[in-house]
C-alpha positions in Angstrom: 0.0 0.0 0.0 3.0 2.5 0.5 3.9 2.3 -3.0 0.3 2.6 -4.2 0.4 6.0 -1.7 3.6 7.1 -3.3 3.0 6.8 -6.5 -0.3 8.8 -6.6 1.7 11.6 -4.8 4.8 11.6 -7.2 1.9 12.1 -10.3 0.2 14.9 -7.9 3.4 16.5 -6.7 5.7 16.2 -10.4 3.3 18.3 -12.3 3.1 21.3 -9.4 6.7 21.1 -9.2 7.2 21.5 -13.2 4.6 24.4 -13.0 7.1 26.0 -10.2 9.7 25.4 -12.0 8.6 27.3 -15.4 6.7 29.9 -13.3 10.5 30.5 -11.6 12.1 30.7 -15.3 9.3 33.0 -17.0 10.8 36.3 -17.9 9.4 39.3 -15.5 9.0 42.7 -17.1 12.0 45.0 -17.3 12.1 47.8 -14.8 12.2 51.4 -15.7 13.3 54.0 -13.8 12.3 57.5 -14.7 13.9 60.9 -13.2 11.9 63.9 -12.1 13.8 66.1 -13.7 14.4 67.8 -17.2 18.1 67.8 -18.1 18.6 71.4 -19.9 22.4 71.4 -20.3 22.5 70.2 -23.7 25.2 67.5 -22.6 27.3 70.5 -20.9 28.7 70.3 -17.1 26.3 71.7 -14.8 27.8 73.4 -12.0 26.1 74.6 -8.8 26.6 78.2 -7.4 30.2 78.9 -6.0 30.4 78.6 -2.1 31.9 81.5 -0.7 33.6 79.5 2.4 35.2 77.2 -0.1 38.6 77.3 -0.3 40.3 77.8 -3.7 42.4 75.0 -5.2 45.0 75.0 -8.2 45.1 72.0 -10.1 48.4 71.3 -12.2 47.6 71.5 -16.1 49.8 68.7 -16.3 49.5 66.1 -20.1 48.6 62.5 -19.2 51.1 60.1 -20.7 51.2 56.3 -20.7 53.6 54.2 -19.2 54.5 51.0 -20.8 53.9 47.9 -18.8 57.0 47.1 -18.5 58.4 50.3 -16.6 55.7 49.1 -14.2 56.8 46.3 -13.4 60.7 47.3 -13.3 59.9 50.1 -10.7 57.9 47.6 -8.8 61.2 45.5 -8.6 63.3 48.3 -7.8 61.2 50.1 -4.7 62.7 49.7 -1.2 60.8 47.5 1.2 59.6 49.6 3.5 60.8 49.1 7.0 58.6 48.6 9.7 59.6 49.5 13.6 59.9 47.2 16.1 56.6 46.7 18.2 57.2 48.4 21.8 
């Protein structure tokens, strides 16, 4: 009689368990997001009023230059270990 019992659960429960499983795989919709605001700039920096406690700072106008991969590593190799003091 157990297998009798069994077997009329496994044709219950199989079915329910292949509905889960395609319910689990069905695509949901794609989420939007939508801002409440109106972008103006025209693709320009927007820039908020100057603060007049802020403190002025000059940033060097300096060219960005690649360094081969190989200085990299060859500078790596070179750098002292830096020493660390004795605990105490």
């Amino acid at each position: 009689m157990n297998t009798v019992t069994f077997s009329r659960l496994a044709k219950a429960a199989i079915p329910a368990l292949a509905a889960m499983a395609l319910a689990a795989c069905a695509e949901q919709e794609e989420k939007t997001y939508e801002a409440d605001a109106e972008d103006l700039s025209g693709g320009e920096l927007i820039v908020t009023e100057q603060d007049p406690a802020a403190v002025e700072v000059d940033i060097p106008e300096t060219e960005m230059t690649m360094v081969p991969g190989g200085e990299v590593e060859a500078q790596e190799s070179e750098a002292p270990e830096a020493e660390v003091p004795p605990a105490g």
